[in-house]
Each structure stands twice: as C-alpha cells, then as structure tokens.
C-alpha positions in Angstrom: 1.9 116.2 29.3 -1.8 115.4 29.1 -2.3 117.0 32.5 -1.2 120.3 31.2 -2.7 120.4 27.7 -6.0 119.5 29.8 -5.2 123.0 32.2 -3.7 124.9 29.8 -6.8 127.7 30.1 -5.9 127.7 33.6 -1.8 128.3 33.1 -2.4 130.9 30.2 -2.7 133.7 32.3 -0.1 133.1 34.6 2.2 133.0 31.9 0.4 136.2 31.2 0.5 137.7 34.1 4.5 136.6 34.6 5.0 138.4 30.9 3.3 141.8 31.9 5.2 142.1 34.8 8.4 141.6 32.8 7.7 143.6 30.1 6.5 146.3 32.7 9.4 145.9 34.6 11.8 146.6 31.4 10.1 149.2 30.4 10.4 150.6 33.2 13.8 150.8 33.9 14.5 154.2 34.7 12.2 154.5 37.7 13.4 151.4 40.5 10.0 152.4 42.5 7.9 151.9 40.4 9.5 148.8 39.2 9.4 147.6 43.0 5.4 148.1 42.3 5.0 146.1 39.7 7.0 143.3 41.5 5.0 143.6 43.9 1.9 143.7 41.8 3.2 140.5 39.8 4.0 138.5 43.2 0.1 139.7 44.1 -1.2 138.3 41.0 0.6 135.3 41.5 -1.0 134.8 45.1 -4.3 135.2 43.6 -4.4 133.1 40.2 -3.1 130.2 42.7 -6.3 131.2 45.3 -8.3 130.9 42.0 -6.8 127.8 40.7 -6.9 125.8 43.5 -10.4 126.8 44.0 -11.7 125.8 40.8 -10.1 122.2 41.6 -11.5 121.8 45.0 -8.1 121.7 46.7 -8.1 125.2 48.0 -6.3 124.6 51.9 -4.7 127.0 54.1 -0.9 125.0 53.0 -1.5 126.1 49.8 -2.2 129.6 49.9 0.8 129.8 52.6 2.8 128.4 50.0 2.2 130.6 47.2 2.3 133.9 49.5 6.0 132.3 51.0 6.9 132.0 46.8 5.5 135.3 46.1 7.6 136.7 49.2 10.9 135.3 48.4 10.7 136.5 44.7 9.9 139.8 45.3 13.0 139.7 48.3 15.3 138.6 45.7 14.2 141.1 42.8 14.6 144.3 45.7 17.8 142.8 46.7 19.1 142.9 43.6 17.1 145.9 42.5 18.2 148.2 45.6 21.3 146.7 46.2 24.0 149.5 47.8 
C-alpha cells in the first residue's frame, strides 16, 4: 500500500486517461467510429504513460514497452469485437 500512495502522482493520470476514454466512449454512443477512435486513442495513451512511467524509474526495456503495446492491442481487439460484432 505504501508503494502506491508513494506513485500515486504517477497512477492519477492513468486513471485519468482510462475515465476520458470512458466517458468519451459513452458519450458517444451513436457514432461506433468514432468510438473505435477513442479506443484507440485510450489504448495509445496507455502505451505512452507506461513509456513515461517506466522511464522516470529507470526500468524502461524493450519487454516492457512490448508488453504494454500487446495490452493495449488485446483491449482494443476485444472492445471492436464487441463493438462491430455482426
């Protein structure tokens, strides 16, 4: 628990950028395109606040970034599998 009071600057606007994208997302029901764009634009985010993170802690390596672009990529394949589904 002390580990993520200590970060909690750090996890602030990922929770940020997660509540944007689900707010936009909602609000934009009507229009599945432009909700596909701002999954996409939330999975982006995501990729980048963990290139950020890590890099402020000094354990930036190529594992990590693969692993937040393979989380990113399986969100947004679930959201337009269920957003587009026939």
């Amino acid at each position: 628990m002390h580990k993520l009071t200590r970060h909690i600057q750090h996890y602030l606007p990922l929770i940020g950028v997660f509540l944007v994208g689900i707010l936009g997302f909602r609000m934009f029901a009507y229009d599945r395109v432009f909700q596909s764009v701002i999954v996409v634009a939330t999975a982006a985010s995501y990729v980048a606040w963990g290139f950020v993170h890590h890099h402020i802690h000094d354990d930036l390596h190529l594992s990590v970034i693969l692993e937040y672009i393979a989380i990113a990529f399986l969100g947004v394949v679930i959201v337009f599998s269920v957003l587009f589904r026939a």
